[in-house]
N, C-alpha and C positions, 0 to 999 in steps of 0.2 A: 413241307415238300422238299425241301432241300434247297439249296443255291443254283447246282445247276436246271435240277426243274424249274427253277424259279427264275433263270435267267431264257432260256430256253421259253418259256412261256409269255414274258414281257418282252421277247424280241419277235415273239409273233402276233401277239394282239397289237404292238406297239407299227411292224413294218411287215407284217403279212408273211415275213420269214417263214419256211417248212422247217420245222428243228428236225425234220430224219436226215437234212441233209449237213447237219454240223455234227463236226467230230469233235467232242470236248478235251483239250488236252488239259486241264486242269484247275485250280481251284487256287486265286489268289487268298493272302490273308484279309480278313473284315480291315472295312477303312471305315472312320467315322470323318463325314464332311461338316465342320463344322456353322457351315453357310446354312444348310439348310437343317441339322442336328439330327441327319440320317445316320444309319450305317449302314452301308454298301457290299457285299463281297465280290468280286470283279471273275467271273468265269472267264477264262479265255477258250476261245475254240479256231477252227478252220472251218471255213466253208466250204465244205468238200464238195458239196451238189446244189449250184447256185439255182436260186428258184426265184419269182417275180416278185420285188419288192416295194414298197413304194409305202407314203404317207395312209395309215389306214384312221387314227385318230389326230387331229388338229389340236387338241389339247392336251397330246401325250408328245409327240413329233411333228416339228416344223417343215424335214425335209428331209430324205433318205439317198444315200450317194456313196458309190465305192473309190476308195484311194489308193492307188497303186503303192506298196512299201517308199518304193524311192521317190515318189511325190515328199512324204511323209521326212524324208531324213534329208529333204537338201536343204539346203542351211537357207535358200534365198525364201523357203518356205515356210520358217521360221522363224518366231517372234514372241514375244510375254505379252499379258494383257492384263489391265489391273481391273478386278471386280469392285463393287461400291462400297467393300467389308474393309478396302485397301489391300488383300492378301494381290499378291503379284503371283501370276503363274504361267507357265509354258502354253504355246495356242500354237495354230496352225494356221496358215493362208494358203486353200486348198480348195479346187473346185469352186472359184467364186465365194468360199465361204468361210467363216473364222470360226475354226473350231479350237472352243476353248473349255474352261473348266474343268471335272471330275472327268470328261470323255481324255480332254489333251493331258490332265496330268500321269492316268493310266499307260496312254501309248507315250508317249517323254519317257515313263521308268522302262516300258517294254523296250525301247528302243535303242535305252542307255546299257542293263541288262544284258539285252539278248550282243553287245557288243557292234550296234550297226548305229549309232550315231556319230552323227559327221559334227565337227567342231561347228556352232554357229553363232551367231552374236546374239549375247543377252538382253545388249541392252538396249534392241530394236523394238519397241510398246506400239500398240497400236490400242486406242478407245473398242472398247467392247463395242460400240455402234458405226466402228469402222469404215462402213457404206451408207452409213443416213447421211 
């Protein structure tokens, strides 16, 4: 079906998302994550026409929440987290919640990229279970 059908499709079974309201700007290169020995291709899009979202499977998504860009880039919001493989990588402390992995290292390059990354300290870690 393709990548974006296919990303487009698992963001609506996954969070009830409408895909007529995303406007896809394009087509990252395939990543393969080695943690789980997927390959990924990362669609980016806009949400042109927000529609109601929220947790539709429990064993697909834990929790569905929007983040404003400049949440995203200010450095007191930023931090690395080490996974249990020992790979260290960029996360986010956001909305009560640590987003980290394949989601934070996608926005980290979008972010570095697109030229809107604010200088922030690397070598603030927080445990993956952060709030237990």
């Amino acid at each position: 079906p393709g990548p974006v059908r296919a990303a487009l499709r698992e963001a609506e079974e996954e969070t009830g998302l409408d895909p007529s309201g995303v406007q896809v700007f394009g087509v990252l290169p395939r990543l393969y994550i080695p943690v789980s020995g997927f390959v990924v291709t990362p669609v980016l899009g806009w949400w042109r026409v927000p529609s109601p979202v929220g947790v539709v499977d429990r064993g697909e998504t834990a929790r569905v929440f929007t983040v404003p860009v400049a949440d995203l880039t200010d450095p007191a919001h930023r931090v690395t987290t080490r996974h249990p493989s020992g790979h260290v990588g960029p996360a986010f402390l956001v909305e009560d919640a640590l987003v980290w992995g394949f989601t934070a290292g996608v926005i980290d390059r979008i972010l570095h990229y697109a030229g809107w990354e604010v200088a922030w300290d690397r070598g603030k870690q927080v445990p993956l279970d952060w709030r237990s």
